[in-house]
MIDOSE-1310 file (N, C-alpha, C; in nm, 2 decimals, decimal comma, always signed):
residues 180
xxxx	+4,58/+2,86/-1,43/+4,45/+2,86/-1,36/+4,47/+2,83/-1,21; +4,40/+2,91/-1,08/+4,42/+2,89/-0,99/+4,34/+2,83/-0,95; +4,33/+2,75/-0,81/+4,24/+2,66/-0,79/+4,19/+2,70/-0,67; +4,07/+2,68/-0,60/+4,01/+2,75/-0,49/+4,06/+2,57/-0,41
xxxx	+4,04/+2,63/-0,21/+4,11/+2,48/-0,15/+4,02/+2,41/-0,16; +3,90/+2,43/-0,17/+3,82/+2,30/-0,19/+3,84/+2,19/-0,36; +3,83/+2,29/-0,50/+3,90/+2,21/-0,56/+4,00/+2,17/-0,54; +4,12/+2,19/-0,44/+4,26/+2,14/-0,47/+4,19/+2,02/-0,39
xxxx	+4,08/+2,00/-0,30/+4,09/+1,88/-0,19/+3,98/+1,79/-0,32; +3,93/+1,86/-0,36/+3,89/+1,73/-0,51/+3,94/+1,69/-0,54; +4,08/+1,74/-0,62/+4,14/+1,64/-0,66/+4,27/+1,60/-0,67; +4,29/+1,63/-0,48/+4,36/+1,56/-0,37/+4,25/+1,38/-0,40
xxxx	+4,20/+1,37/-0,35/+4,09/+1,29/-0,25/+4,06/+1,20/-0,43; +4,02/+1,25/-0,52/+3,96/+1,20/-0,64/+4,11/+1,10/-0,68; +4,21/+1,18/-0,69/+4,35/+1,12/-0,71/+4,38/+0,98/-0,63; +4,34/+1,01/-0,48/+4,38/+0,88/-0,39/+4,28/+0,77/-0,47
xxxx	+4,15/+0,79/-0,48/+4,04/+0,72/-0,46/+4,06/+0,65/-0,64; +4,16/+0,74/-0,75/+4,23/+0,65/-0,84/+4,35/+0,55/-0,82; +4,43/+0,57/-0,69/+4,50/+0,49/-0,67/+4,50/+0,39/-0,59; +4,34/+0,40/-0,56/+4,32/+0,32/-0,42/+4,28/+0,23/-0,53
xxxx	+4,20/+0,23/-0,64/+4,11/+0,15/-0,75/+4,25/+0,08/-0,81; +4,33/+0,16/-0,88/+4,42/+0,03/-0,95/+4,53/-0,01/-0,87; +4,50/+0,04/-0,70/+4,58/-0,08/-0,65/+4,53/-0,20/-0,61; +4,39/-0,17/-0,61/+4,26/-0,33/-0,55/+4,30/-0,42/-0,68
xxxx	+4,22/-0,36/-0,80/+4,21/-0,41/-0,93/+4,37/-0,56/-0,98; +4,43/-0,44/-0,93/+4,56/-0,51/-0,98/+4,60/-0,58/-0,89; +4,60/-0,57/-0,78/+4,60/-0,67/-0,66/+4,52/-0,81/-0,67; +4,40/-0,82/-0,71/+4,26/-0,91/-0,73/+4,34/-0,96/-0,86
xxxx	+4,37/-0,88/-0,97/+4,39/-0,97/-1,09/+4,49/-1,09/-1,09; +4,63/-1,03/-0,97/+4,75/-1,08/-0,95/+4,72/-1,21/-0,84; +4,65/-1,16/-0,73/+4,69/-1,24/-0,65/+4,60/-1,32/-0,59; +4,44/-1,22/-0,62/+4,33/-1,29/-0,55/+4,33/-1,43/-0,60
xxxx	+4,28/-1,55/-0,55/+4,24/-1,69/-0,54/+4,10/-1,69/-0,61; +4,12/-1,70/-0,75/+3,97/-1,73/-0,81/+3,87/-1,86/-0,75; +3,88/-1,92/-0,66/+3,85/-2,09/-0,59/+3,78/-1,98/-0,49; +3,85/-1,89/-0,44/+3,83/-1,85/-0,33/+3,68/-1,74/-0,33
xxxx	+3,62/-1,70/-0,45/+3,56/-1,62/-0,50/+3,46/-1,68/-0,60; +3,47/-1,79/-0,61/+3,36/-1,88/-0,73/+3,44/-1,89/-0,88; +3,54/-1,84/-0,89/+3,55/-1,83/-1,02/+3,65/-1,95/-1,03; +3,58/-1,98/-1,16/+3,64/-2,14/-1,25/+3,69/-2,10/-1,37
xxxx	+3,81/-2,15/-1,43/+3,89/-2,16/-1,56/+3,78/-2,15/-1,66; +3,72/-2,32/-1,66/+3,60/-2,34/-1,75/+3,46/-2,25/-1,79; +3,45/-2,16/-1,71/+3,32/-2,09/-1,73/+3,25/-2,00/-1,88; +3,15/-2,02/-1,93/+3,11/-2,01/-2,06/+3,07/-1,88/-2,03
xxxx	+3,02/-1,78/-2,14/+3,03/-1,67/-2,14/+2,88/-1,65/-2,03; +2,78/-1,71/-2,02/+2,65/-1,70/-1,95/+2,72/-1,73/-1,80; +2,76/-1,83/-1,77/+2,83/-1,87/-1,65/+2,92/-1,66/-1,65; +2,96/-1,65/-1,69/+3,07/-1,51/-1,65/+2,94/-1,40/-1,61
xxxx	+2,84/-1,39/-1,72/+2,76/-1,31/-1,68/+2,68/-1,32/-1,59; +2,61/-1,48/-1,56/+2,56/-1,53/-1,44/+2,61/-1,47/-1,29; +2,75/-1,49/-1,29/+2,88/-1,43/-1,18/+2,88/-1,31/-1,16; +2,90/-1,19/-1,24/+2,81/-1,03/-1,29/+2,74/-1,01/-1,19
xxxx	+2,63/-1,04/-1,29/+2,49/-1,01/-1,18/+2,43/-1,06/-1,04; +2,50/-1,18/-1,08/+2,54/-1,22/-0,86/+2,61/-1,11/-0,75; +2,73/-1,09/-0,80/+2,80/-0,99/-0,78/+2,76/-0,86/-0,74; +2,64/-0,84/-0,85/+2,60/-0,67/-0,86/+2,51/-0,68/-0,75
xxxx	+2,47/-0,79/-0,73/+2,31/-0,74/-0,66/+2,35/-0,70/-0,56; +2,46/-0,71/-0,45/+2,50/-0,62/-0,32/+2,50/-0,39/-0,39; +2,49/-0,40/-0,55/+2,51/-0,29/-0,61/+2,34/-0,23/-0,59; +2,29/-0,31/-0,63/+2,14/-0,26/-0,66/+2,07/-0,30/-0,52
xxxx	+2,07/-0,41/-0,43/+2,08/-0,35/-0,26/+2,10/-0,18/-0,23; +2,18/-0,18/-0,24/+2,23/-0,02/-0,24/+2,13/+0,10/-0,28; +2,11/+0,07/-0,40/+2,00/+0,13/-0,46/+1,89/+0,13/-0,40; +1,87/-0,02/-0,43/+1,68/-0,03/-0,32/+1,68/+0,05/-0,17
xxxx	+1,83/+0,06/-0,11/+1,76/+0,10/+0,01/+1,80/+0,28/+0,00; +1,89/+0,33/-0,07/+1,86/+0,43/-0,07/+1,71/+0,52/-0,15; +1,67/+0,44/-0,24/+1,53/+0,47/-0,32/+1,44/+0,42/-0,16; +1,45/+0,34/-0,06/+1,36/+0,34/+0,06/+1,37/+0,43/+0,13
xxxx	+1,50/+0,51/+0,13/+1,53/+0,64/+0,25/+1,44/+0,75/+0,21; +1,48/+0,76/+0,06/+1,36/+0,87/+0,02/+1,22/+0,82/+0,03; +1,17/+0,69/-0,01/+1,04/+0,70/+0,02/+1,01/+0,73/+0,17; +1,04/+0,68/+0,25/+1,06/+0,67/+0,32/+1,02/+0,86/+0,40
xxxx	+1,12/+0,91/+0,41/+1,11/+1,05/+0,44/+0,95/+1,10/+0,36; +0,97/+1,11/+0,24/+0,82/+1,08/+0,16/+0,72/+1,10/+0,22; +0,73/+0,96/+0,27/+0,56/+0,90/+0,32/+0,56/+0,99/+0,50; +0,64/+1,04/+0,54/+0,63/+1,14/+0,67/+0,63/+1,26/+0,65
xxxx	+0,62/+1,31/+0,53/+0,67/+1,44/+0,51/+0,54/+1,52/+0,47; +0,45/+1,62/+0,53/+0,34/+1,66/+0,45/+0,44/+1,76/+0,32; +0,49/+1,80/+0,33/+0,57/+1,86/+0,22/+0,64/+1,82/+0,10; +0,70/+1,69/+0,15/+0,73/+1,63/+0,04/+0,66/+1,48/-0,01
xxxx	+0,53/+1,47/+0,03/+0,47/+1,31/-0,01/+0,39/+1,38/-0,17; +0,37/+1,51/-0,22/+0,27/+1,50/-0,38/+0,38/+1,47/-0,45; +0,55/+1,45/-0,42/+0,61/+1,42/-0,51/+0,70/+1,53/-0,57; +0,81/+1,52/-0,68/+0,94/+1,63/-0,71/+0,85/+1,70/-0,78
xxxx	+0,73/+1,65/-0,87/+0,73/+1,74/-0,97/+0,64/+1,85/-0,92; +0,62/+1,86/-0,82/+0,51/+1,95/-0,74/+0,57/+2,07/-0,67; +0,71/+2,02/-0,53/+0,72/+2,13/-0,53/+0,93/+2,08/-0,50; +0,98/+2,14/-0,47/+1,15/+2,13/-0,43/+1,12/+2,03/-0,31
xxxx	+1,19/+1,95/-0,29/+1,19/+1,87/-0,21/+1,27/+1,96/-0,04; +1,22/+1,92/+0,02/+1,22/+1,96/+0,17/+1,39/+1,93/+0,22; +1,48/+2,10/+0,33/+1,57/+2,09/+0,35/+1,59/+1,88/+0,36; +1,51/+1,85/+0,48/+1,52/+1,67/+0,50/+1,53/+1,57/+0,38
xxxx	+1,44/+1,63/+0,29/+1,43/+1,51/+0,19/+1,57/+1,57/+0,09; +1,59/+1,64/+0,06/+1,69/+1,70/-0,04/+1,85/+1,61/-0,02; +1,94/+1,60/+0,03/+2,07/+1,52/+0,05/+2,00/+1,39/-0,04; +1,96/+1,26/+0,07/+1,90/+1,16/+0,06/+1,83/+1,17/-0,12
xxxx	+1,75/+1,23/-0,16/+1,70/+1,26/-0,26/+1,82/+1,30/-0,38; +1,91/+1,37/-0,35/+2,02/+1,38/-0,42/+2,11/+1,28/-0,46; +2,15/+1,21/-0,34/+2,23/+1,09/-0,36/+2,13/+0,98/-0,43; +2,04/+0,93/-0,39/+1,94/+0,87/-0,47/+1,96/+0,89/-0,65
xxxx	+1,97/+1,03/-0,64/+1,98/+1,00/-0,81/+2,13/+0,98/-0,85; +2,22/+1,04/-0,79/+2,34/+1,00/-0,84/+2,40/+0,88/-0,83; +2,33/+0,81/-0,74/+2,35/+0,63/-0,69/+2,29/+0,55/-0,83; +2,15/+0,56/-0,89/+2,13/+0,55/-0,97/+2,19/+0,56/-1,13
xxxx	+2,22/+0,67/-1,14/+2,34/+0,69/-1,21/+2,48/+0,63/-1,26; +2,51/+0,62/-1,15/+2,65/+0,56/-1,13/+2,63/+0,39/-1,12; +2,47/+0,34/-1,10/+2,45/+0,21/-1,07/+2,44/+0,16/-1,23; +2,39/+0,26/-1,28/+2,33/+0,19/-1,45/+2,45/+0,17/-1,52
xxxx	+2,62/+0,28/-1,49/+2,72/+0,27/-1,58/+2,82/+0,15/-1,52; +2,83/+0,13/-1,36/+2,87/+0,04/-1,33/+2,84/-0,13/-1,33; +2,70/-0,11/-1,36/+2,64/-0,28/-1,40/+2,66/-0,28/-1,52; +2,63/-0,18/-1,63/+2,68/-0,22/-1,76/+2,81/-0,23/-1,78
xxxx	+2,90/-0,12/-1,73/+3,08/-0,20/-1,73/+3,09/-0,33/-1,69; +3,05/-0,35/-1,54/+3,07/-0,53/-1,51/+2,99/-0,59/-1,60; +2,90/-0,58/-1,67/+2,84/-0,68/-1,74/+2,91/-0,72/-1,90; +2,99/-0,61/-1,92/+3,07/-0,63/-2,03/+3,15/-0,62/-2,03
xxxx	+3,24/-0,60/-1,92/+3,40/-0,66/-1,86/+3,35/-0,82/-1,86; +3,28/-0,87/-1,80/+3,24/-1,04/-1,76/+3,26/-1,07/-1,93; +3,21/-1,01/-2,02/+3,24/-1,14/-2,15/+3,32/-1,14/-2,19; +3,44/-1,02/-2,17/+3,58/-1,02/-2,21/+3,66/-1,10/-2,15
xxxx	+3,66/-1,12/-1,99/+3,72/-1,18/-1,93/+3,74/-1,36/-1,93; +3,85/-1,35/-1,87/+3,87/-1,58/-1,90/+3,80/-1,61/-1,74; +3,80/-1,70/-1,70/+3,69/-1,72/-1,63/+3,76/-1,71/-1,45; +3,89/-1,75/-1,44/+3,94/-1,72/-1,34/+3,96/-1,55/-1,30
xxxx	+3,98/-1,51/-1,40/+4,01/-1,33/-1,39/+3,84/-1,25/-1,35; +3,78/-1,32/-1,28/+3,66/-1,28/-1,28/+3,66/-1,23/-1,15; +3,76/-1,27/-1,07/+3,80/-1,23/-0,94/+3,78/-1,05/-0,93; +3,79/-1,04/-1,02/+3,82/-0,85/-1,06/+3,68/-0,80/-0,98
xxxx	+3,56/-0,88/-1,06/+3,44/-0,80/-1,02/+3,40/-0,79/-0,90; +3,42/-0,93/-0,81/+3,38/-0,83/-0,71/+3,44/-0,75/-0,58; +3,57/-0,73/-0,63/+3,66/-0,60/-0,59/+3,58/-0,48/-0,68; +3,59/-0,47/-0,79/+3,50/-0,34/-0,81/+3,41/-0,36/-0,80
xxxx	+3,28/-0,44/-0,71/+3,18/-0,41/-0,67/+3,19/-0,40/-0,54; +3,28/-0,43/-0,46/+3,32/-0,38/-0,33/+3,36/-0,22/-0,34; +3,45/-0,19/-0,41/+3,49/-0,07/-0,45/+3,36/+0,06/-0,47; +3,29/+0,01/-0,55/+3,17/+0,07/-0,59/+3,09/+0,12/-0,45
xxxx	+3,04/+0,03/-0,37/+2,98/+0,06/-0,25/+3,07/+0,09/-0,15; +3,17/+0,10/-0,16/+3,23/+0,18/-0,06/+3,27/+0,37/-0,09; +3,24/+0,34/-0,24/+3,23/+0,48/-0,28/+3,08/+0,53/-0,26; +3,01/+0,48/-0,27/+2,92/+0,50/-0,25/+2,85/+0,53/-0,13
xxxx	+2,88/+0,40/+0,02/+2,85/+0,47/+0,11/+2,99/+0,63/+0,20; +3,10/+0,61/+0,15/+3,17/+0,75/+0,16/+3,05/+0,87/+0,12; +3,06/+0,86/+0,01/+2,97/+1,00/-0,09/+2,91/+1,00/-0,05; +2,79/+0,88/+0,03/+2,64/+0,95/+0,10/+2,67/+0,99/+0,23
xxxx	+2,81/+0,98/+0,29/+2,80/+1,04/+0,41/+2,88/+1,15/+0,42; +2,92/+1,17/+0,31/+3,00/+1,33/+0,28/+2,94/+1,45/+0,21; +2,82/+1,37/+0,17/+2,76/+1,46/+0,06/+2,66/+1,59/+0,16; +2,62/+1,57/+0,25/+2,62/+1,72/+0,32/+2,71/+1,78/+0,35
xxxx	+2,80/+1,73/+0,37/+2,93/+1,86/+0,41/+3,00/+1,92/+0,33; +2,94/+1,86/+0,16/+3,00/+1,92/+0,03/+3,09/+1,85/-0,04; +3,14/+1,94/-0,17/+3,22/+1,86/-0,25/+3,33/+1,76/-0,22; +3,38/+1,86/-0,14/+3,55/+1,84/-0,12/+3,54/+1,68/-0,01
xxxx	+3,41/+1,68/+0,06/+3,38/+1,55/+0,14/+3,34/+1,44/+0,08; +3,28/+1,45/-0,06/+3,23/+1,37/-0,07/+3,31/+1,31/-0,24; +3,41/+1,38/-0,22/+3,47/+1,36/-0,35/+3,57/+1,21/-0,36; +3,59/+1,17/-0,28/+3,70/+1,03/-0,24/+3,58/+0,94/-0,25
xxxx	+3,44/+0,95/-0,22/+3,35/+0,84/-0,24/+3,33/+0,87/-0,40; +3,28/+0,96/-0,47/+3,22/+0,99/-0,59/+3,35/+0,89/-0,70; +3,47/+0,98/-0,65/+3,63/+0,91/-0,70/+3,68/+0,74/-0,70; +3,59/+0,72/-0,62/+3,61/+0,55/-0,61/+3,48/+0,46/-0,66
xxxx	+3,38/+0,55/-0,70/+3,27/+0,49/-0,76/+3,30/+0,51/-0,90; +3,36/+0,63/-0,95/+3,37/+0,63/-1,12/+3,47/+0,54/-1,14; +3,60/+0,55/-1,07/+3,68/+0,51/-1,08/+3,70/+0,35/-1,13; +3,59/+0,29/-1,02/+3,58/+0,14/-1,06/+3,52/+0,14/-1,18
xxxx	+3,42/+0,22/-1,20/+3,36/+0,18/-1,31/+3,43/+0,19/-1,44; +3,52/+0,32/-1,43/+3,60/+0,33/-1,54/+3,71/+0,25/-1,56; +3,77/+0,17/-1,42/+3,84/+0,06/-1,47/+3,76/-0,06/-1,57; +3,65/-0,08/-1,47/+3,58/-0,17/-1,56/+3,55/-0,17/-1,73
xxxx	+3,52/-0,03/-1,77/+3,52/+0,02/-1,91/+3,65/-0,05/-2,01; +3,75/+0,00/-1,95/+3,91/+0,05/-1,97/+3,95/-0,09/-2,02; +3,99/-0,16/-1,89/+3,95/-0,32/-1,92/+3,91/-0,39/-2,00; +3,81/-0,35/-2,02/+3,67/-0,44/-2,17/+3,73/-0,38/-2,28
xxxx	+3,77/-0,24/-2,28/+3,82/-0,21/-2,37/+4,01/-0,27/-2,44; +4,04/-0,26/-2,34/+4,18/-0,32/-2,38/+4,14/-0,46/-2,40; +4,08/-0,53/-2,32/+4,04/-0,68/-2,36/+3,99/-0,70/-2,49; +3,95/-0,65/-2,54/+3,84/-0,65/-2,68/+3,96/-0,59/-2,81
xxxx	+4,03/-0,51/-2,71/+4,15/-0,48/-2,81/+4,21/-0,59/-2,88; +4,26/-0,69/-2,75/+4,35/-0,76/-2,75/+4,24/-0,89/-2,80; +4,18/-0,87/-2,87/+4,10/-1,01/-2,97/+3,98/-1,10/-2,89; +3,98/-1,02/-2,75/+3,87/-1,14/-2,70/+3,72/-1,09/-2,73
C-alpha cells in the first residue's frame, strides 16, 4: 500500500505525539514528586477520584471555551445564529464548530479514562493524571490551531490527545489486570 505525503506526515507527527505521551507518563510515574502535586500514599478511593476531577476541570475549561467560540461566532452571524440543524454552518463558523465537537469527544473518553485510571491507582502514582491532563490540552490546543491547514497539521495535536487518553485506558487496564 502506498501512502500519499500527507498520510506519511500523519503518521510521522501521530508516532512522535505517541512517544512524546509514554515519555511524560513514564517520566511522572518514575520521577514526578507526588508532595509536589497533592498526591498522598493514604488516599481512599473518593480522595483519588476527588484528585480526577480537580485535575480535569482545566479539561472541561477547554471545552466551555471552545463551546463559547462557537456561540460566540453564533450570536454575530446572521447565517449561522437559527442553528446546525437549519442550514451548514458558515465558511467562519465551520473550523471552530468542528473542533468543538471533536474536543467534546475526546473530553467524554479522556475524563472517563482519568476517572477509572484514579481507582486503580495507589495514591502517590496519581502524579500520572495530571501529566495526561496537561498532555490532553496541549493536544488539543495544537489540533485547534492546525485544524485549518488540514490533516497532516493537525495530526501531532489529535495524536497526543488520544494518546493520553489511551494511556490512561491501557493503564486501568493492566492495573485491574494486576488485581487492583
Amino acid at each position: 500500500m502506498t501512502f500519499s505525503a500527507e498520510q506519511k506526515a500523519i503518521a510521522v507527527r501521530s508516532g512522535l505525539a505517541i512517544l512524546i505521551t509514554a515519555a511524560a507518563v513514564a517520566s511522572a510515574w518514575l520521577w514526578l514528586s507526588p508532595r509536589l502535586l497533592g498526591a498522598a500514599p493514604d488516599m481512599a478511593t473518593a480522595d483519588r477520584l476527588a484528585y480526577a476531577l480537580k485535575a480535569d476541570l482545566l479539561v472541561f475549561l477547554w471545552l466551555a471555551g471552545c463551546l463559547r467560540a462557537v456561540a460566540s461566532i453564533r450570536f454575530r452571524s446572521d447565517a449561522d445564529r437559527p442553528g446546525s440543524a437549519y442550514a451548514a454552518p458558515s465558511s467562519r463558523l465551520a473550523v471552530p464548530a468542528a473542533v468543538l465537537q471533536n474536543t467534546l469527544e475526546q473530553t467524554v473518553l479522556a475524563v472517563g479514562a482519568h476517572l477509572v485510571l484514579a481507582t486503580v491507582l495507589r495514591g502517590e502514582e496519581m502524579v500520572v493524571l495530571p501529566v495526561l491532563v496537561a498532555l490532553y490540552l496541549i493536544g488539543r490546543v495544537l489540533f485547534a490551531h492546525g485544524y485549518a491547514r488540514g490533516a497532516a497539521a493537525r495530526a501531532f495535536g489529535m495524536a497526543l490527545t488520544g494518546a493520553s487518553t489511551i494511556a490512561a485506558f491501557g493503564a486501568a487496564i493492566v492495573l485491574m489486570g494486576l488485581g487492583r
